[in-house]
C-alpha positions as a Markdown table, in Angstrom:
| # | Residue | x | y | z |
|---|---|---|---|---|
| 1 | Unk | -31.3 | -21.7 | 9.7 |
| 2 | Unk | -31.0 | -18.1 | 10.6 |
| 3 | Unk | -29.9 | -15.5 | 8.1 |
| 4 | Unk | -26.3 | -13.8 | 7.6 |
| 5 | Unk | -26.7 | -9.8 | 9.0 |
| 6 | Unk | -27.3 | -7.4 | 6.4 |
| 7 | Unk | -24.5 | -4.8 | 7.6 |
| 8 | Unk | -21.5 | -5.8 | 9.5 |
| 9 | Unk | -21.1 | -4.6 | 13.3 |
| 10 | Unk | -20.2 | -1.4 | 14.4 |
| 11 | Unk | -18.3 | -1.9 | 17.2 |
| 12 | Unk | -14.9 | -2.8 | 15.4 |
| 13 | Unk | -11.6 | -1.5 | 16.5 |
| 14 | Unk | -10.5 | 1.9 | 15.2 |
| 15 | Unk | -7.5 | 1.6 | 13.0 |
| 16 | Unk | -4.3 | 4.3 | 13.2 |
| 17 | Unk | -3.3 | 2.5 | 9.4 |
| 18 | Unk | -6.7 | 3.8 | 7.7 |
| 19 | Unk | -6.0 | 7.5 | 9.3 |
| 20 | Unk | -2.6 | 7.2 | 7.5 |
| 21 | Unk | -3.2 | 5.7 | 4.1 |
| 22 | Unk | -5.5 | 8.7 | 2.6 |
| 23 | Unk | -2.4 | 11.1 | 3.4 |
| 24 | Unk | 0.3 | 8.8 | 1.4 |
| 25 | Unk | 0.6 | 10.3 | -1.9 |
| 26 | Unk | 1.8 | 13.4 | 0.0 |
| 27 | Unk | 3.8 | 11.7 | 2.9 |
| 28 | Unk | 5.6 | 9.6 | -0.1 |
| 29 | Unk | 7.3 | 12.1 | -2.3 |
| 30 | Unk | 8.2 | 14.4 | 0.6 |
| 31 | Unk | 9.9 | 11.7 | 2.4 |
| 32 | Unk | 11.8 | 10.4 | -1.1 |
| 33 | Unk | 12.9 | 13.8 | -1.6 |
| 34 | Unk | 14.5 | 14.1 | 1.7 |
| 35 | Unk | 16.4 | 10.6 | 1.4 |
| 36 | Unk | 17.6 | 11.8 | -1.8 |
| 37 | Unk | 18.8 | 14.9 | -0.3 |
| 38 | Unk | 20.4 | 13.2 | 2.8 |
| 39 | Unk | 21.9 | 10.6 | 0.2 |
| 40 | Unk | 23.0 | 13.8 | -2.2 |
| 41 | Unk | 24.4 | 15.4 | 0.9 |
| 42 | Unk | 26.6 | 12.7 | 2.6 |
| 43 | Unk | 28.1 | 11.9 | -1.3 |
| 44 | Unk | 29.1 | 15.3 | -1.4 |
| 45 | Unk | 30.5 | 15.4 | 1.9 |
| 46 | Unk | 32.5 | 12.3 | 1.6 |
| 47 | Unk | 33.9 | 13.3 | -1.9 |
């Protein structure tokens, strides 16, 4: 039987989605408050 490796390989694929996900809870509210200005915007301009 041969043992399971103590630490997993190195040579993985880099990932764009774990350079993104630290920077959400900035990239979220900004981007809500522009749809809700865009939103705001076009109500007014239709009214």
């Amino acid at each position: 039987m041969s043992s399971a490796p103590s630490q997993p390989p190195e040579d993985h694929e880099h990932d764009p989605i774990e350079d993104i996900v630290p920077m959400m809870p900035i990239v979220l509210p900004i981007g809500g408050a522009v749809l809700i200005f865009l939103l705001a915007f076009i109500a007014v301009s239709m009214a």
